[in-house]
N, C-alpha and C positions, 0 to 999 in steps of 0.2 A: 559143132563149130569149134572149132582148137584155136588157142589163146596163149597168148604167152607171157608170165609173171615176169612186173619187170620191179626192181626197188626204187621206191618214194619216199628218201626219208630213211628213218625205221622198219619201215612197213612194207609190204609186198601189195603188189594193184596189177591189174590187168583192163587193156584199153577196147573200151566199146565198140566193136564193128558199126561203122556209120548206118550199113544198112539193118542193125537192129535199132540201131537209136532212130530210126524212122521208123521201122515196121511199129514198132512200142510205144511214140513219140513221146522218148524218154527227154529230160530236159538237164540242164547241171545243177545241182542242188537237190534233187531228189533223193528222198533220204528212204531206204530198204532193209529189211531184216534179212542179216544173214548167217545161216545154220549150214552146221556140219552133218552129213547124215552118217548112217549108221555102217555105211560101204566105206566115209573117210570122202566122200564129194561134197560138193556144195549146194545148195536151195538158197536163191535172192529172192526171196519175194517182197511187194508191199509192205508196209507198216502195218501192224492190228489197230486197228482203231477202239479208241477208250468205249467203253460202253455209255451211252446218255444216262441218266438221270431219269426216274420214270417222273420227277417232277421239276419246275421251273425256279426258277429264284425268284420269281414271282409266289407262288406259288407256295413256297416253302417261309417265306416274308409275312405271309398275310396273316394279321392280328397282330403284329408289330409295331408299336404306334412310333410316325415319324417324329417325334421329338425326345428328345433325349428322358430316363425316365426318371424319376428321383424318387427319393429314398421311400418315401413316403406312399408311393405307389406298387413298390414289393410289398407281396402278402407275408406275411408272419412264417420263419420258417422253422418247422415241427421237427428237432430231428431224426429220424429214420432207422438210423444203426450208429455205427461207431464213427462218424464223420468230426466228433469233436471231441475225441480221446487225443490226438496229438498235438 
């Protein structure tokens, strides 16, 4: 399908064929990665998506006590290496 760059602004854009924007049912706002290949063309695809988290914020919380903690409640701290040379 042939396209044709038109300028936006600063920028160069090229206008959605109606009948892709339904075969895709792409919407306005939809937000796409887009790469140059190795010929000097273009690849739109999708966003990558973040990878999860193999745990919850639950999950990572617990042992946490919900009240604030006070001083008295930190254990004694031993130090380790050089953490209070500076």
């Amino acid at each position: 399908m042939r396209v044709k760059l038109s300028r936006y602004g600063n920028s160069l854009g090229f206008v959605v064929p109606a009948s892709v924007v339904r075969e895709e049912a792409l919407e306005p706002g939809q937000e796409y990665e887009l790469e140059v290949t190795a010929d000097g063309g273009f690849r739109l695809s999708p966003p990558r998506t973040r990878r999860r988290s193999r745990y919850s914020a639950k999950e990572l919380l617990r042992g946490v006590p919900e009240e604030p903690l006070r001083y008295e409640d930190v254990p004694e701290c031993v130090p380790a290496g050089r953490e209070l040379d500076w």
